[in-house]
C-alpha positions in Angstrom: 92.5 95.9 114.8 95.9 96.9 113.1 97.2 93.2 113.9 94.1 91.4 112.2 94.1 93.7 108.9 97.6 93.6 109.0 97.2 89.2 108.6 93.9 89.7 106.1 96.3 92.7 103.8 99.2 90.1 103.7 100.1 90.6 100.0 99.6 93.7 99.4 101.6 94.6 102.7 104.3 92.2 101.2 104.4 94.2 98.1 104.6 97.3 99.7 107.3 97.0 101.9 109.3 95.5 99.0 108.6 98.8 97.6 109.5 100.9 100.2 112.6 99.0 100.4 113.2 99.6 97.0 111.8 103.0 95.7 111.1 104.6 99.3 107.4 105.4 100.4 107.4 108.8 99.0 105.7 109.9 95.6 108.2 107.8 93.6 106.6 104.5 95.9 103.1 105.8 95.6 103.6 106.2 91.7 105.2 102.6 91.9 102.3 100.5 94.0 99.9 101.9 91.8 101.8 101.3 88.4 102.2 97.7 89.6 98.3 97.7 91.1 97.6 98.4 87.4 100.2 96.2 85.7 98.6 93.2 87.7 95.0 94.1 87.5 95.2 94.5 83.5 97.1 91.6 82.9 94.3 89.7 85.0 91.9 91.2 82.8 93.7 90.2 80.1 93.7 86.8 80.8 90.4 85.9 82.2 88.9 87.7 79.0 87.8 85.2 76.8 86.4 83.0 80.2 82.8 83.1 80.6 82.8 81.3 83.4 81.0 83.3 85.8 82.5 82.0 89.0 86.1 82.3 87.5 85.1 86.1 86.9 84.0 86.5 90.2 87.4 84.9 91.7 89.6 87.3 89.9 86.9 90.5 90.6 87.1 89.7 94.0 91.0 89.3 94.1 91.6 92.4 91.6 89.2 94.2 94.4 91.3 92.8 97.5 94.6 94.1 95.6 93.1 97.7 95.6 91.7 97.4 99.2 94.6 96.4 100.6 96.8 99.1 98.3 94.8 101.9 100.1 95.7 100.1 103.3 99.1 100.1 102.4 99.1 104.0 101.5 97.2 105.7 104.0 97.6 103.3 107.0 101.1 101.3 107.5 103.0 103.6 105.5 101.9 106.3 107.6 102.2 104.2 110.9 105.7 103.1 109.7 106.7 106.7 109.3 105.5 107.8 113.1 108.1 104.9 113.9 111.0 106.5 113.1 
């Protein structure tokens, strides 16, 4: 089940291990993903704002709700599952 989440999370899991790289998968990476899950869901907001196009809405609802899905994957699954690794 790891395998197929792993292929649906594939941005988010993308993003993360570029953080963990980075910043390391401690508080400081935590703090990190979720000031970037932030960054990216505001400046969608900000720029889908003045669209009322409902379906255009929806696309970016459902993205900005994949993004947070796949953040929480990132956090309590693979970086966990990484850290049993080594």
């Amino acid at each position: 089940m790891n395998r197929e989440l792993e292929s649906i999370f594939f941005l988010p899991i993308w993003i993360g291990t570029w953080i963990q790289k980075r910043v390391g998968q401690g508080v400081k990476g935590v703090i990190s993903y979720v000031v970037i899950y932030f960054s990216v869901t505001t400046f969608l907001f900000i720029i889908t704002n003045g669209i009322e196009v409902w379906i255009i809405k929806q696309m970016f609802s459902f993205f900005n709700t994949y993004l947070l899905l796949g953040m929480l994957y990132v956090l309590f699954i693979y970086w966990k599952k990484a850290e049993q690794k080594s």
